[in-house]
C-alpha positions in Angstrom: -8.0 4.2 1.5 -6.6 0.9 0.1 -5.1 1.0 -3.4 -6.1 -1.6 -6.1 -5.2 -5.1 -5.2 -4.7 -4.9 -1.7 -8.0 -5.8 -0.5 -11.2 -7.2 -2.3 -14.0 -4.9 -2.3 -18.1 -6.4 -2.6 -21.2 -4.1 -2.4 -22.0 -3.6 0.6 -25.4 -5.5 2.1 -25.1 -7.8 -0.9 -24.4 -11.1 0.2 -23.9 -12.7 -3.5 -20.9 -10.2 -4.1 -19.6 -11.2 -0.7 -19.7 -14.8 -1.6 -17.9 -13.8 -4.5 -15.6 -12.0 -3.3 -14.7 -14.9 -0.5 -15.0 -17.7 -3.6 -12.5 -15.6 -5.7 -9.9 -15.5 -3.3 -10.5 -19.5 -2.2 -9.9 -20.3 -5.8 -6.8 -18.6 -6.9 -3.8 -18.9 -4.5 -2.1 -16.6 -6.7 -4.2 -14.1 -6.5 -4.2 -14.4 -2.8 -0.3 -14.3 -3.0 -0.2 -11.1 -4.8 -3.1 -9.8 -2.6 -0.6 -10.7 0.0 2.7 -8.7 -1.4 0.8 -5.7 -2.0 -0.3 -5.3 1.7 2.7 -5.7 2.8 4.3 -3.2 0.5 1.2 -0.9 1.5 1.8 -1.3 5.4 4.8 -0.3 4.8 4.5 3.5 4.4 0.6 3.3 5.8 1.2 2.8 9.0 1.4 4.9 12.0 5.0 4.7 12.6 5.8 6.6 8.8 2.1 8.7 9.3 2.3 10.4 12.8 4.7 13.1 11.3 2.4 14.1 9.2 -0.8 14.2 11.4 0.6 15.6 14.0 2.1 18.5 11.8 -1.4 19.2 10.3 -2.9 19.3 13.5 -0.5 22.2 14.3 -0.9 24.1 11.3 -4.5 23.5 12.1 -3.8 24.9 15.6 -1.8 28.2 14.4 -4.5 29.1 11.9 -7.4 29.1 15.0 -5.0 31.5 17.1 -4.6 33.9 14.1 
């Protein structure tokens, strides 16, 4: 999941909210600066390097529940 402002969502199959979507963020380079920032923030802690830890500890706790 992407928080607000990191990407631009359209409905999907609807080709005037794509266009939208795509003229919105041809029209304002500020908003596809901040756009910008606030991926990068996000990729920092979503990303696999800061997530493994905690998949791979569910998938255990997962694990010890099926043996019990």
């Amino acid at each position: 999941h992407f928080p607000a402002g990191v990407v631009r969502f359209f409905e999907p199959g609807d080709s005037e909210s794509f266009e939208q979507a795509v003229l919105d963020l041809y029209q304002s380079p500020e908003l596809r600066k901040q756009m910008s920032a606030k991926g990068i923030e996000f990729s920092k802690t979503a990303n696999w390097s800061v997530e493994k830890g905690t998949y791979i500890s569910l998938i255990q706790s997962l694990c010890r529940k099926g043996r019990s």
